[in-house]
N, C-alpha and C positions, 0 to 999 in steps of 0.2 A: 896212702893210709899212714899216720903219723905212729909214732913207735908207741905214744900215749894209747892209742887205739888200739894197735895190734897187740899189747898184750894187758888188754882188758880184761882179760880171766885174772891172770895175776892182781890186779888191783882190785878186782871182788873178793878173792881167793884171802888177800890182806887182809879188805874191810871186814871181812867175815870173823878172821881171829880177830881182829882188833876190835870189834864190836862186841863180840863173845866175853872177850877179857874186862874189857871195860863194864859192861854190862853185870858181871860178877864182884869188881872192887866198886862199880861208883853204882848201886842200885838207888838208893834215894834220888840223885841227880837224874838219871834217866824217866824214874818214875814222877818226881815234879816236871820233865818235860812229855813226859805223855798225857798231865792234866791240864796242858795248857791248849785249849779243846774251845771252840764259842760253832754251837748249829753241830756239835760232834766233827769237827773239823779242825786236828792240829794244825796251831798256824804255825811250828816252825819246820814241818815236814809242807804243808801247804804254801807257804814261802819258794822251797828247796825245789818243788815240783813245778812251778811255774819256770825258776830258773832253770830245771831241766831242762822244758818243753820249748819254750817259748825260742831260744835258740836253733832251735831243730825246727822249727813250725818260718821260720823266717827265713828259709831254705827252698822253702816251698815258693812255685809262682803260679797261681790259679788262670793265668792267663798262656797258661800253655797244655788248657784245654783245648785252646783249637787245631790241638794238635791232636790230639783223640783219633780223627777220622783217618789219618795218613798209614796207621795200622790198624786197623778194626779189628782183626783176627789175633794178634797178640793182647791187643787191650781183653777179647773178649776172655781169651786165653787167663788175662790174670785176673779179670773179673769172677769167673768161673770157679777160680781155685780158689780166691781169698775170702768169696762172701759166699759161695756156696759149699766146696768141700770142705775146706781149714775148719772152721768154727766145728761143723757139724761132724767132723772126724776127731778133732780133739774130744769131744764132750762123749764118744764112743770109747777112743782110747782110755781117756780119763774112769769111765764106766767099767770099760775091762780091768785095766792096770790097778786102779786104787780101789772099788769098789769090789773086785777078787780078787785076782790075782795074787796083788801086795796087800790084802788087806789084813791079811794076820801080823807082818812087818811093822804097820802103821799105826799111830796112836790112832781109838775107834772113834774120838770123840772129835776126829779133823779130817775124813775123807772126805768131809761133804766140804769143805772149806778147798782140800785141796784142788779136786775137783773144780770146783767153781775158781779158784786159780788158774788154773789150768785152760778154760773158758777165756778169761779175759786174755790173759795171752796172747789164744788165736782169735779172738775177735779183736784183734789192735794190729795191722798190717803197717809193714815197715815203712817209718816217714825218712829217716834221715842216712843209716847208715847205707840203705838198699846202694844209694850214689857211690859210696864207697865199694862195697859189691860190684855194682856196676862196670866201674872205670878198671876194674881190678881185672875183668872180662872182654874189653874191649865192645861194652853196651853203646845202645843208641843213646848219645845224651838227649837228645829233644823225645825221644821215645821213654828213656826213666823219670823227667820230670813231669810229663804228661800223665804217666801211671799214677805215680804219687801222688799230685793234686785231686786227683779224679779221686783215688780212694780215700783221698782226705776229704772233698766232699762228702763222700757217702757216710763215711766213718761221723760227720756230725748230727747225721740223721738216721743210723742206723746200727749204731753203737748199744746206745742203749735197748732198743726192741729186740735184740740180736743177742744181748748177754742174759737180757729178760726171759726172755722164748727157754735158751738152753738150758738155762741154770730150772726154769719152770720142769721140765723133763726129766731131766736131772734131781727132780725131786729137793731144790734149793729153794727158800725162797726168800727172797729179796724185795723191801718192798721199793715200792717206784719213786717216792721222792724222793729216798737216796742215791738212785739210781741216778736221776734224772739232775742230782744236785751235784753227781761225780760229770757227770756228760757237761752241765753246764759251768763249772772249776776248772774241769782239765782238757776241754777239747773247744768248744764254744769262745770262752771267753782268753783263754792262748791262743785261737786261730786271730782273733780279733786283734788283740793286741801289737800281735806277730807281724799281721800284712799291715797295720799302720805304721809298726815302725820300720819295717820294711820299706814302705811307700816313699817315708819320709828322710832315709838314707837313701835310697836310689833317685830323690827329688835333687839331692844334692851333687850325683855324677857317680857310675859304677865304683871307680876308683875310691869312692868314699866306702860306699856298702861293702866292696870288698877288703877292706881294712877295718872296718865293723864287724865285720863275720868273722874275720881272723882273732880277734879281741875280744870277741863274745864266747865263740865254739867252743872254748874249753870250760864255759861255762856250765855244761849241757853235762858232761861227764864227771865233773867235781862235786857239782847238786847229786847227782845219783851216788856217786862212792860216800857223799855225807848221809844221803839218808841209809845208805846199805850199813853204814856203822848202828844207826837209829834202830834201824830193824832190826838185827843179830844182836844187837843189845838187849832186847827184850826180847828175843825169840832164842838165846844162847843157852837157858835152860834147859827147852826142850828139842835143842839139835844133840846136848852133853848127854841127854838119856836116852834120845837116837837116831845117832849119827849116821845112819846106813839113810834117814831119810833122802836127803838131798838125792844120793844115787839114786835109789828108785824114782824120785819125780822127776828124774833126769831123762828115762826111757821111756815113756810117752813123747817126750818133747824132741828127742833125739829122731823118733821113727818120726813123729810129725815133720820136720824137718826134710828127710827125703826120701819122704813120700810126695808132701805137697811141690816142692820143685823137682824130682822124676817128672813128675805128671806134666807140673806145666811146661818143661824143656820138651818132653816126647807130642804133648798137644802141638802146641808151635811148630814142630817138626810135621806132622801131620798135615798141618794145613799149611803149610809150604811157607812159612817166615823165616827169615833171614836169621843166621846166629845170633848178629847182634841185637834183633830181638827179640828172638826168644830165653838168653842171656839174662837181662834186667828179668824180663816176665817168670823168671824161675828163682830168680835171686828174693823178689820180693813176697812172692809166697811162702819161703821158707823162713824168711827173716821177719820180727814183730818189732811193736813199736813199745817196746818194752818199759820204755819210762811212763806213757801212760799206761798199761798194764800195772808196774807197778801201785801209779799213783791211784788208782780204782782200788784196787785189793783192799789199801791202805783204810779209804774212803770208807769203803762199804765194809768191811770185816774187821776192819782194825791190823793194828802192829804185831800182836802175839797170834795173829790167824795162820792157819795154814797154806791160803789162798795168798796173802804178803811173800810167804817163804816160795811158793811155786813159781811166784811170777820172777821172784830173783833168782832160781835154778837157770830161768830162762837167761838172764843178764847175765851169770857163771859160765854157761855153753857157748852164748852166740860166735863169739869170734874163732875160736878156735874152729866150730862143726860149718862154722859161713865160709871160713876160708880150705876147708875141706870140697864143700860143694863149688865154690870156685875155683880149685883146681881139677874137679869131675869134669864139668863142663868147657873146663880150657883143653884139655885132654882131648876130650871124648869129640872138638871142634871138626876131625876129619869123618868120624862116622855119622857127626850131625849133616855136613854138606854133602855126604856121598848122596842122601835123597833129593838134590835138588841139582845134580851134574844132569 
């Protein structure tokens, strides 16, 4: 994990005052670039989002699907918890937390926005940093790339009916060509993109692609700390009248976190898999694929939503609370294999 990475809060933590700030002395400039809009689509956060993704998405090798079958019970394991609990336990928390709980806390006229941040989040399961996670634990590497890919399939077919559904219950509502026009920007046409030129560096001999990924990868983090300035510059208002926000959207996503990897490390354990894979399989439940998270919010709710701010709460935590649950599970390595002496 490179020092750039590991302290990724710190560099949201930045963007955030420097966005706030900026956003207060330079308002005209911010707001000529929030009308630069064609189909309600900024194109220079739509730009920044491609370079996020598109790095991270060329990481991915779909051809180690056929590796699916050599665990079936840990895939099933992160299947279970990613597309069946995560989503539909956030959109509970979310209900509790912002909808009572903190709803006297909360401006009244953004719970349903939060909320519905809060949604996309867990409907976007970890593409790129889970590896990081991974190696951090001593995972199966042909076991975390095989997860990855598989949920990146499902994730382009099941993103959107899946954010649809919740947010429908959730009393949101969203209608479908936006939806369907965020799914086909930021997941469709960057999967696309990504494996051809992936294809076309790996045509050339590893040694090439892996000097390409070295040269590209900090691309992926620079495009997010630029749009996190974008966002907190137009959302710096209303974090200055209240500031307790952020914390409070922080505690749903805090418990999401471990809950959903508790669950799938003690599954795995249950059905008799090895640490090292039930390791990834818990790593990648707990961790989201936050860049597209963000870039949805963006898409569908706009820059001054509530649902923008939530999904960067999520960007604020990840590292610090990912490298907490990888030292749970590094820890906890002898009372996971005492079940299987």
């Amino acid at each position: 994990m490179s020092a750039f990475e590991r302290y990724l809060t710190l560099w949201v933590f930045l963007c955030i005052v420097a966005g706030i700030a900026l956003g207060q002395l330079l308002p005209n400039f911010f707001q000529a670039i929030g009308r630069m809009e064609v189909a309600h689509v900024n194109l220079p956060v739509g730009l920044l989002i491609w370079v996020m993704i598109i790095p991270m998405l060329m990481k991915v090798d779909f051809s180690a699907l056929r590796e699916v079958r050599q665990h079936v019970r840990g895939i099933g394991v992160t299947l279970f918890v990613n597309w069946l609990v995560k989503p539909f336990s956030m959109a509970f928390l979310g209900w509790l937390f912002i909808r009572h709980l903190f709803a006297s806390l909360l401006p009244a006229d953004q719970l349903d926005s939060y909320i519905a941040g809060l949604i996309l989040l867990a409907a976007a399961p970890c593409t790129a940093m889970v590896f990081v996670w991974s190696r951090l634990t001593g995972g199966d590497p042909l076991f975390t790339l095989s997860q990855v890919a598989l949920n990146d399939g499902i994730m382009i077919v099941a993103f959107a009916p899946l954010v649809a559904f919740l947010l429908g219950i959730s009393a949101i509502t969203v209608p479908w060509a936006t939806l369907m026009t965020s799914v086909l920007l930021y997941i469709v046409i960057p999967v696309l993109l990504a494996q051809l030129w992936r294809k076309l560096l790996l045509g050339t001999g590893q040694a090439a692609f892996d000097a390409a990924m070295a040269r590209i990868g900090p691309w992926s983090i620079s495009a997010l700390l630029a749009t996190l300035v974008l966002l907190f510059a137009f959302q710096g208002e209303a974090i200055l009248k209240q500031p307790l926000v952020i914390a409070l959207l922080a505690v749903p996503i805090l418990i999401q976190v471990f809950f959903n990897s508790g669950l799938a490390y003690w599954l795995n354990r249950a059905f008799g898999e090895k640490h090292n894979i039930a390791c990834p399989s818990a790593l990648i439940g707990a961790s989201n694929f936050f860049e597209l998270a963000v870039a949805a919010a963006i898409s569908l709710f706009g820059f001054h939503s509530g649902a923008a701010l939530a999904t960067v709460v999520g960007v604020l935590i990840e590292v610090p609370v990912m490298l907490l649950v990888v030292r749970i599970v590094n820890t906890s390595k002898p009372w996971y294999e005492r079940s299987q002496a």
